[in-house]
N, C-alpha and C positions, 0 to 999 in steps of 0.2 A: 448388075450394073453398079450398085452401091460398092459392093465390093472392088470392082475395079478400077473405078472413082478413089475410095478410099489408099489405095495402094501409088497410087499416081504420086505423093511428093517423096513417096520411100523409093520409087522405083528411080526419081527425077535422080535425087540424092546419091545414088548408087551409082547411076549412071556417071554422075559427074566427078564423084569421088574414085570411084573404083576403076570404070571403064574410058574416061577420058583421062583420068590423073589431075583432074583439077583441084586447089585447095579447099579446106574446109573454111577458112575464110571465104571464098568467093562461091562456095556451092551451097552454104547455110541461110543465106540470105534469100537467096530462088526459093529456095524448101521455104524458108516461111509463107512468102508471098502467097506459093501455090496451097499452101494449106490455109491461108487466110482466105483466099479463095475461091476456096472448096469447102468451108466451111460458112462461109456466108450464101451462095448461090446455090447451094444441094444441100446443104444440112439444115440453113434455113437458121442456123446460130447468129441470135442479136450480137450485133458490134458492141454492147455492153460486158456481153459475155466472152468475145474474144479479147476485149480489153484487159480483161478479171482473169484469165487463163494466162495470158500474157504476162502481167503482173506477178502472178503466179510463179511463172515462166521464170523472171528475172530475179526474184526472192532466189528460187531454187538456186541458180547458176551463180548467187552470190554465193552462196553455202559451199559452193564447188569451188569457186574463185578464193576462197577463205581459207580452204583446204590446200589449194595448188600453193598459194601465197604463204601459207607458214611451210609446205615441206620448201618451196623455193628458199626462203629465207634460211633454213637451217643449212642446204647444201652449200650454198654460198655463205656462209659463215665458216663451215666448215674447210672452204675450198682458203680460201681469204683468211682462216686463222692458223694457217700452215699443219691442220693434222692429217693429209689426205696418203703422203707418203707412208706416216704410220698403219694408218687402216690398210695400206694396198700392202705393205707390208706383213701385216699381221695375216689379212688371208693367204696371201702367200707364205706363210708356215704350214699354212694348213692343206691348202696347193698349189702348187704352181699352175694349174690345169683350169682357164676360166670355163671346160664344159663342168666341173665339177662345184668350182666357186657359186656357178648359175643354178645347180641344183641347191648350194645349201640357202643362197641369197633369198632366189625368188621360191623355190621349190616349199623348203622346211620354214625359212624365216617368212618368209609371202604367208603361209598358211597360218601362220601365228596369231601375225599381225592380222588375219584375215578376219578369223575366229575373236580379237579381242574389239576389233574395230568396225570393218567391211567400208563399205560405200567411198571403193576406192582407194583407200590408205596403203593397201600394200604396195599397189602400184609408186604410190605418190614415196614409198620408203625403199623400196628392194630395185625401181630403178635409178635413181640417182647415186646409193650404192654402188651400183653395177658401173655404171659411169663412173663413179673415182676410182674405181678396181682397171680402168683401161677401156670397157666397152664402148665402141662403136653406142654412140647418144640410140639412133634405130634398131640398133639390137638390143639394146638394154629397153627399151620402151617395148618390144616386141616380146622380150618374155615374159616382162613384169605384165604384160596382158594375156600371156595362154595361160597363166595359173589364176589368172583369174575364174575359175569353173570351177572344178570340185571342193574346193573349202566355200564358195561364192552361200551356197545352199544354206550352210551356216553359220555365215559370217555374223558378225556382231551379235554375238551367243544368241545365235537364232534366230535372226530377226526377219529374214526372209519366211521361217518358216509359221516364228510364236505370232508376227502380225500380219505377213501379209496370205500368209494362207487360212489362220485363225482368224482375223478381221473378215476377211473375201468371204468365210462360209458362216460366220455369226450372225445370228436372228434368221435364217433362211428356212421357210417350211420344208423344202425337199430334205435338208441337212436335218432337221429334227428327226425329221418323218422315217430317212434311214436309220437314223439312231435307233429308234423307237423297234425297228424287226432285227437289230443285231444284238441277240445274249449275250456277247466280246465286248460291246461297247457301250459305255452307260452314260457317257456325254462329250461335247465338242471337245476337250481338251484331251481325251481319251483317244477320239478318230483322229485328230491331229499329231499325236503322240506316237500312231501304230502310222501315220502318212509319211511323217520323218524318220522314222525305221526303216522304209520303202526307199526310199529317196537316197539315204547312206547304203546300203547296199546296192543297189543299182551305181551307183555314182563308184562305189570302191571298184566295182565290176569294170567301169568303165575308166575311170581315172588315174590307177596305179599306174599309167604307160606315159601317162602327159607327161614327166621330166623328161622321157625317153623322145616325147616331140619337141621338148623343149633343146634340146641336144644336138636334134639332128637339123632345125632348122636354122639353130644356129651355126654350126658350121655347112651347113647347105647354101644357106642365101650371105653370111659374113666370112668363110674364109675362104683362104687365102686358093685353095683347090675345087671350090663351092662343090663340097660332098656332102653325099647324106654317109655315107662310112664312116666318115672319120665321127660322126654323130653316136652312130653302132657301138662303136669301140667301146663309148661307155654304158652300155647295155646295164652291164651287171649294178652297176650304181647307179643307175637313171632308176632299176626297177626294185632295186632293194630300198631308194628313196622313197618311192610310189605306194613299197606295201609297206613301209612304216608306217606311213601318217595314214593310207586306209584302213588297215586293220584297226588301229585302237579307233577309229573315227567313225568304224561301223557296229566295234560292239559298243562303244557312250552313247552312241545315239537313240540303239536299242534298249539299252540301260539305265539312261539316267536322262534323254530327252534331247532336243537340240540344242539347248543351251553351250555344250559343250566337246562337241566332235572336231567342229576345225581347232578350236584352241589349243587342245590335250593333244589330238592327235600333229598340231603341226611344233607340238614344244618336242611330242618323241620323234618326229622325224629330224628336228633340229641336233637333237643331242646325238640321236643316230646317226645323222650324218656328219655329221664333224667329228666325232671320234675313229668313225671309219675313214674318214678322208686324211686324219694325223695318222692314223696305225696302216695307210697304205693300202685298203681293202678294198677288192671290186675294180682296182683302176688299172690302165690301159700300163704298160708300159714307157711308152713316147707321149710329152706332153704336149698336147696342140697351142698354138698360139694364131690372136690376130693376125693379118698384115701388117707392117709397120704403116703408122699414121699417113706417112706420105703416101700411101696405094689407098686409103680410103676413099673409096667415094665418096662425091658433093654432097650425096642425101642420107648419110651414114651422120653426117657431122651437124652437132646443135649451131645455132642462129646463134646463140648465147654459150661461148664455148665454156667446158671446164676443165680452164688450164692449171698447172702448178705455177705457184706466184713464189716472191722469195720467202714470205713465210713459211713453205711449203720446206725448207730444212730444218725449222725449229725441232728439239730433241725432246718429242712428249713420249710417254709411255704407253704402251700396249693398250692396258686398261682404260689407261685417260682419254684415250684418241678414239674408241669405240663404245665408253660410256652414254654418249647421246642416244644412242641406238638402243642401250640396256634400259634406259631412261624411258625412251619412247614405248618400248613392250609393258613397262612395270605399270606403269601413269595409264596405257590403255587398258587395260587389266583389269586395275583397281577400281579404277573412273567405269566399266563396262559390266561390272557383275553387279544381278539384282542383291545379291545377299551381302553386300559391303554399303556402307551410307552414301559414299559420295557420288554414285549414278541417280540418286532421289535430290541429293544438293542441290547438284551442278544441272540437273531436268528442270527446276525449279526458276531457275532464272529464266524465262521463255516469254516471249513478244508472240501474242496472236493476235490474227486478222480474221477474225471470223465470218467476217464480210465482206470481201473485197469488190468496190465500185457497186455494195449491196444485191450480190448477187450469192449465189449457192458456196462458189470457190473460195476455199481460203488459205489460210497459210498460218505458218510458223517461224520463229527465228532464236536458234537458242548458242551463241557462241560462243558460251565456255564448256557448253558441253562437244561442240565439233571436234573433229582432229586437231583442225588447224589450232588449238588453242596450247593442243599439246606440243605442236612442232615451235609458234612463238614458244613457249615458255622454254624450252630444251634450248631452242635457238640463243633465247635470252641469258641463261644459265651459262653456253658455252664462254659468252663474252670476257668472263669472270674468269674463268676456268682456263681457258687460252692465254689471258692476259693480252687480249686483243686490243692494238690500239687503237682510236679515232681513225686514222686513214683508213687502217683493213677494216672497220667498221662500215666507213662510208665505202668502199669499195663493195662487200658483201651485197647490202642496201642497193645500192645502183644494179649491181649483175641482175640482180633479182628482179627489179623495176620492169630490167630490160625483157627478161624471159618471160613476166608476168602479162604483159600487154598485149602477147599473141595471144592465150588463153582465151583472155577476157572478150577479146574483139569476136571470134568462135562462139562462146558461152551464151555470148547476151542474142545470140540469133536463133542456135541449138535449140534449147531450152524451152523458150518457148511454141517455138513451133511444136515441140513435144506434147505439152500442156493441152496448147488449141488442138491437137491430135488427139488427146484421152479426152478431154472435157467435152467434145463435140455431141457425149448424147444430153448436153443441154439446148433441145431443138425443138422447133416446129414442124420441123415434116416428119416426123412420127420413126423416125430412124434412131438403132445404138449407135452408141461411137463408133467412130473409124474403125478402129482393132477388133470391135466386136463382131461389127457388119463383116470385114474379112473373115474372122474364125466362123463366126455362123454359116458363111458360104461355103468355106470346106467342108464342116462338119454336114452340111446336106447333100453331099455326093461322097465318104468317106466312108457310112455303115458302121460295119465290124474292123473295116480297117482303120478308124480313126486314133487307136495308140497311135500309128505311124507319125500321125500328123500332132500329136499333142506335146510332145517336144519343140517341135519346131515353133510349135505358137507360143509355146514360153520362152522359145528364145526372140521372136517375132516381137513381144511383148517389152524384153529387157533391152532388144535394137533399139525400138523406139525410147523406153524410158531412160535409161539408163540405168536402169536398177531392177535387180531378183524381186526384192520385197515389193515396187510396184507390176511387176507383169503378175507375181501371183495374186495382188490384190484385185487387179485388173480382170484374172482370168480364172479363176481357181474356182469359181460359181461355176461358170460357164463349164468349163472341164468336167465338172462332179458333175452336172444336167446333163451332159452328154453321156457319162460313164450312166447315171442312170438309165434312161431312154434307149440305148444303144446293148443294153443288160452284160454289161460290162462292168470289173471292178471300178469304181469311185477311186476309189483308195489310190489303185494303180496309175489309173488316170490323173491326178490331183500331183502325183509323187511325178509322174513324168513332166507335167508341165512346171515344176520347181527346178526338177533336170535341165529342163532346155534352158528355164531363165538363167538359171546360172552360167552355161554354154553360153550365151549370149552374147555374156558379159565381156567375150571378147571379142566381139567385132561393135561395139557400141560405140558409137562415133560420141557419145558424151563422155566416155570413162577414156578414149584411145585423145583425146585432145584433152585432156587433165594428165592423163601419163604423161604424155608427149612436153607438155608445161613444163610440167619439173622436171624435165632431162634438155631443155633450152632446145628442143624442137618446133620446128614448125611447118603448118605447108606437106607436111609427108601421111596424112590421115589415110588418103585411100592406096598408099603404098603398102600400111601397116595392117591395113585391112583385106589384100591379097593376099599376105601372109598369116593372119591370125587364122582366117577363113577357113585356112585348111587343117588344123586341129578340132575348129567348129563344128565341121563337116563330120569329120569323125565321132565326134561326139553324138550330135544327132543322127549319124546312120547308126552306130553301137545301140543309140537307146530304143530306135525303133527294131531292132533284131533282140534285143531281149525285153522289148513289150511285145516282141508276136510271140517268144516263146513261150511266156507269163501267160496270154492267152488261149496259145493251143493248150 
C-alpha cells in the first residue's frame, strides 16, 4: 500500500506530462500538492518538515536557475554580438551534415564538458550550440538530453561516483562487514574504486551506440522524410564516435579511478571526431538537411527565438567567434580537478544552512563555484571582445530575461516537490521515504531476479532527483543490502544502480526544463519526454540482459 501511495504524484506527473501533453508549468504545481499531501496524511511528516524540504526545494532550483541564467546570457550575447554566422560557419567546414555536427557538438563536446562539469552543463552548452548551427530549438534540446547517460556516471570527475555512492555506503556495518571477508579489498575507497570499473564497462557495453540513437531520432522525428534510414546512413560515424570516448573511458576508469573517464575519454572523442569529419571519414555521401524553417513545426520552434540580427555580419574570425566555448572547457577544467588550487578556492566561499526552520534538512550555496559563474564571466569577457555596443548589450539582457522566466516559473514547483519526496523518511508513522518504500517493495517479490530491477531504480531515483550523484546516495545502501541478502554481487548490484541513474538522466523533467531554458523553449517537457524515453528504454533493457548474464 505505501508503495502505491508513494508512486501516486510520479504516476500523477507522467500522466499529465506525457500522456495528456500538458505543460510542465501547469502539471508541476498538481505534483506538488499531491505530494504535500501524501506526505502529511500517510507519512505523518510535520508541516515544519515539509516547510524545510521545501526550502530546501527552492535553494536547489536556484542553483539550476543560476546555471540556466548564465548559459542564457552567453547565447544571447553571442546571438546579439553578431558571431553566430562565424560559428555556423566554422562547423560547416568541418560539415555540412548536421547528423555529424550533432555527434561532434552534443556526442564528443557534451562528454567533455560532462566529465569536467556534470549537473547539467552539457546540456546547458552543446544545446544552444546546436541551435545557432540551424537546429530546430526541440531537436537541439532532445539530443543535448540522450547524451546525457553514459559520461552522466562520471561527470564532474566523478562525483556521482566519489560522493554519491562513496558517501551512500560510508560508516555502514554491512559495508565494513563485507570488506572485512574480501582478500581484494582492504577499504571503502578500494570497493568503490573496483564499483566504477563495473559501471564503465557495462556503461561502454552499452553506450558506444547512443550517437547512433542520437542520429536516427533525429532525423526520424525532425526531417524532412521522418526516417530512421537517413539516421543509418551515418552508422559508421555515430559508431566510431561511440567507441572513441568508450574505450579510453573504460580502461581510466579502471586505471586511474573515476575521477577521469568522461573527461579524457570525451576530449579523444572530440579530436577524433573532427579530424575524421574534416578528412571525410565514415560519412554518408549525400548530405541531409533540415526542412527549411517555414515547414517547421509550431513545437519545434523556441518562445524566445534565436534569430540573426544585423550584427550577425560583422567580420570576426574563426578563432574569435568560437573562443567562448574554448574558454568554457578550460575554466571547467581547471576550476574541477582536486589536484589544481582553484576547486579548494572557489569551495571555499559557501553559505550553509545547517538547520533549516531547525529541523535535520539543510543546504548549501556556493556561486562562484557553479557553472553559471563560468558562463557570466565568458559572457562578460565577450562584450569586450565583440566590441558590443550598449543597444546589442541591452538587447542580449532582455532575450535572456524573456527565456529565463519560463524556467524559473517550472523550477520553483519541481524542486521541491522532489525534496518533500526524498525527505519524507522524516516521519512518524514508522515508514522510509517515498523512493525507498517503492524499491523495498520490488525488491520483496524480485529474489534472484532483482539485477533486472536495480537499473531502473537508479534511474527511478535520478527521475525524481534530478541528479546521478543523488539517486546513488539515495539508493546505493539499499542496492548493496539487497545484493547481500539476495547472495548476489554487491559490487554488480551498486554499479547497476549508477547505470540506471545516469539513464535517467534523460527523461528527468528537472534537467529536460533547464535544457529546454537555454534553447528558449517552453511548454514542450512531455513531448521531449516521449522521445528521450526511448533511448532510456534501451538502456535499461541492455543493462538488465547483461546483469543476468553477469549472474548466470
Amino acid at each position: 500500500m505505501s508503495a502505491l501511495i508513494a508512486i501516486t504524484p510520479l504516476a500523477i506527473v507522467f500522466l499529465l506530462l506525457v500522456i495528456w501533453q500538458w505543460s510542465a508549468k501547469r502539471t508541476m504545481p498538481i505534483g506538488l500538492v499531491v505530494t504535500v499531501l501524501l506526505a502529511m496524511f500517510y507519512w505523518h511528516v510535520e508541516p515544519v518538515t515539509i516547510a524545510a524540504a521545501s526550502i530546501e526545494g527552492l535553494i536547489i532550483a536556484g542553483k539550476v536557475l543560476y546555471i540556466v541564467f548564465g548559459a542564457l546570457l552567453l547565447l544571447f550575447v553571442l546571438v546579439h554580438s553578431g558571431v553566430v554566422s562565424t560559428i555556423r560557419n566554422a562547423f560547416t567546414q568541418i560539415s555540412p551534415d548536421p547528423r555529424i555536427q550533432v555527434i561532434i557538438i552534443a556526442w564528443a563536446f557534451g562528454a567533455f564538458i560532462e566529465g569536467a562539469s556534470g549537473f547539467g552543463t552539457p546540456a546547458a552548452v552543446a544545446g544552444p550550440l546546436l541551435v545557432v548551427l540551424g537546429f530546430p530549438p526541440l531537436a537541439a534540446v532532445m539530443c543535448a538530453l540522450i547524451i546525457q547517460s553514459t559520461p552522466v556516471s562520471f561527470g564532474a570527475a566523478g562525483t556521482p561516483i566519489l560522493i554519491g555512492v562513496h558517501d551512500g555506503l560510508a560508516g555502514q556495518a554491512i559495508v565494513d562487514a563485507y570488506i572485512a571477508t574480501q582478500d581484494h579489498i582492504g577499504s571503502l575507497d578500494e570497493l568503490v574504486f573496483l564499483i566504477g570499473g563495473k559501471v564503465a564497462l557495462i556503461h561502454a557495453g552499452i553506450g558506444f551506440v547512443i550517437p547512433l540513437f542520437v542520429v536516427t531520432l533525429l532525423t526520424r522525428f525532425f526531417g524532412t522524410n521522418r526516417s530512421w534510414r537517413e539516421g543509418f546512413e551515418v552508422w559508421k560515424f555515430a559508431l566510431f564516435a561511440g567507441l572513441t570516448f568508450v574505450v579510453p573511458y573504460a580502461v581510466f576508469a579502471n586505471l586511474l579511478g573515476p575521477e577521469f573517464p568522461s573527461l579524457i575519454g570525451g576530449l579523444v572523442a572530440l579530436i577524433a571526431t573532427t579530424t575524421a569529419a574534416k578528412r571525410g571519414l565514415f560519412q554518408p555521401e549525400k548530405v541531409w538537411r533540415f526542412p527549411d524553417k517555414a515547414d517547421w513545426l509550431a513545437n519545434w520552434k523556441a518562445s524566445e527565438p534565436v534569430h540573426e540580427v544585423a550584427g550577425d555580419k560583422k567580420a570576426i574570425p574563426i578563432w574569435k567567434a568560437c573562443l567562448p566555448y574554448a574558454l568554457i572547457g578550460f575554466l571547467l577544467v581547471i576550476t574541477r580537478l582536486p589536484e589544481l588550487p582553484f576547486k579548494s578556492f572557489l569551495a571555499g566561499f559557501k553559505l550553509s544552512i545547517p538547520t533549516i526552520l531547525n529541523t535535520n534538512i539543510n543546504a548549501s550555496i556556493n556561486f562562484l563555484y557553479l557553472p553559471g559563474s563560468i558562463f557570466i564571466l565568458v559572457a562578460l569577457i565577450c562584450l569586450p571582445l565583440y566590441r558590443m555596443s550598449k543597444p546589442e548589450v541591452f538587447a542580449a539582457v532582455k532575450s535572456t530575461a524573456r527565456a529565463f522566466k519560463n524556467a524559473a516559473v517550472v523550477l520553483i514547483f519541481a524542486v521541491p516537490m522532489v525534496r518533500i519526496f526524498i525527505q519524507s523518511d522524516i516521519n512518524s508513522a514508522g515508514l522510509a521515504s517515498m523512493p525507498i518504500e517503492l524499491a523495498q517493495t520490488i525488491a520483496s517479490f524480485s529474489g534472484q531476479a532483482w539485477p533486472i530491477f536495480s537499473a531502473p531504480i537508479g534511474a527511478l531515483g535520478a527521475f525524481i532527483a534530478g541528479s546521478n550523484t543523488i539517486s546513488n546516495l539515495t539508493f546505493s545502501l539499499f542496492q548493496f543490502g539487497v545484493g547481500i541478502k539476495t547472495g548476489l554481487s554487491p559490487l554488480l548490484i551498486v554499479a547497476l544502480q549508477a547505470i540506471g541513474g545516469a539513464a535517467g538522466n534523460m527523461i528527468c523533467i528537472h534537467n529536460i526544463v533547464a535544457a529546454s531554458a537555454t534553447c528558449g523553449l517552453s511548454g514542450q517537457e512531455g513531448n521531449l519526454i516521449r522521445k528521450t524515453i526511448i533511448p532510456t528504454t534501451y538502456y535499461l533493457l541492455m543493462a538488465a540482459i547483461i546483469a543476468a548474464l553477469f549472474v548466470i
